[in-house]
N, C-alpha and C positions, 0 to 999 in steps of 0.2 A: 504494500500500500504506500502511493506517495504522499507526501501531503508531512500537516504537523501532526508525526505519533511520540508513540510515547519513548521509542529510544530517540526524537527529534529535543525533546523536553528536557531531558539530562543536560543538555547545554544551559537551560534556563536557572536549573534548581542547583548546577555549578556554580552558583556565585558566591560561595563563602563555601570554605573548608570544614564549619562543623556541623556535624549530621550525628543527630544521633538515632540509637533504633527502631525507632517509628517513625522515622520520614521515609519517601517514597524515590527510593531508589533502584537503575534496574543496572543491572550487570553485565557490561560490555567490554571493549577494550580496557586494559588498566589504563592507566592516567598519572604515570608516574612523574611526567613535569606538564604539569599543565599549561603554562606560559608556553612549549614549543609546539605542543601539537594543537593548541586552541589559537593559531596562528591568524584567524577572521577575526573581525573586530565587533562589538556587538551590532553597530547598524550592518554591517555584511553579513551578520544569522539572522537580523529580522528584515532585512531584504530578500533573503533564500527563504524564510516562514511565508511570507507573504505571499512572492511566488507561487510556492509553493498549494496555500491555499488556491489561488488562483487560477491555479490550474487543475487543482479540485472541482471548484465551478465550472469550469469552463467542459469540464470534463461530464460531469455530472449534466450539464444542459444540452451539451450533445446526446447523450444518452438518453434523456426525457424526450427529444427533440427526433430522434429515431424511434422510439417507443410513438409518439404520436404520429407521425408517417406511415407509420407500420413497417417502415424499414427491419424490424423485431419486433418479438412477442416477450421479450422477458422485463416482464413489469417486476419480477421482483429483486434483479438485478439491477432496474432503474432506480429503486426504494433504497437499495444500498449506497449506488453512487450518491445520491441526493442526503444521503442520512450523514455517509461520511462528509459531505461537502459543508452539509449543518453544522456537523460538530467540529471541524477545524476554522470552519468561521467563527463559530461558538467562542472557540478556543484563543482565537488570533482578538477577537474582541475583549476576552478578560486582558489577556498581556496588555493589549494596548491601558485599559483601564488602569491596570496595574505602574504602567510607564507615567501616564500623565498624574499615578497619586505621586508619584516617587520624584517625579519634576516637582509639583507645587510644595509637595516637601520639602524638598531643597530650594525653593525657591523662599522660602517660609526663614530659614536662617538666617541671622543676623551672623553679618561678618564681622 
């Protein structure tokens, strides 16, 4: 599946080193210097989320869009594409909420 999943998200929840056993973490590559292999910079991962999403949609409407043609009959694979599309919008929509609390936060500092 392309789009924002859940080993796309381990880039998000890497923002600080400490985690302890009940936070949501999945198990991939090790990460032994984090600095040389997270070599993107954050608007360069939320330019590729984004994307990414995008092409969700984009995806998902051709597929609706064949489904109503009749180009196919598989309405329950259009339910999917469309469901995944919802929830990485879903998804791209909290981040963003999340960015602009974390701006006005910081914005909120006196120097």
């Amino acid at each position: 599946m392309e789009g924002f999943t859940v080993s796309n998200a381990n880039r998000f929840l890497d923002t600080g080193s400490i985690r302890d056993s009940k936070s949501l973490s999945i198990e991939g590559p090790s990460s032994s210097s984090s600095s040389s292999e997270s070599g993107k910079s954050f608007a360069d991962t939320l330019k590729d989320a984004v994307s990414s999403v995008n092409e969700l949609q984009k995806s998902s409407d051709k597929f609706a869009q064949n489904v109503a043609t009749g180009k196919t009959d598989d309405v329950a694979g259009a339910m999917i594409a469309a469901e995944r599309a919802d929830i990485a919008l879903r998804v791209m929509v909290q981040v963003r909420n999340k960015i602009i609390d974390a701006y006005q936060e910081v914005m909120k500092m006196q120097v």
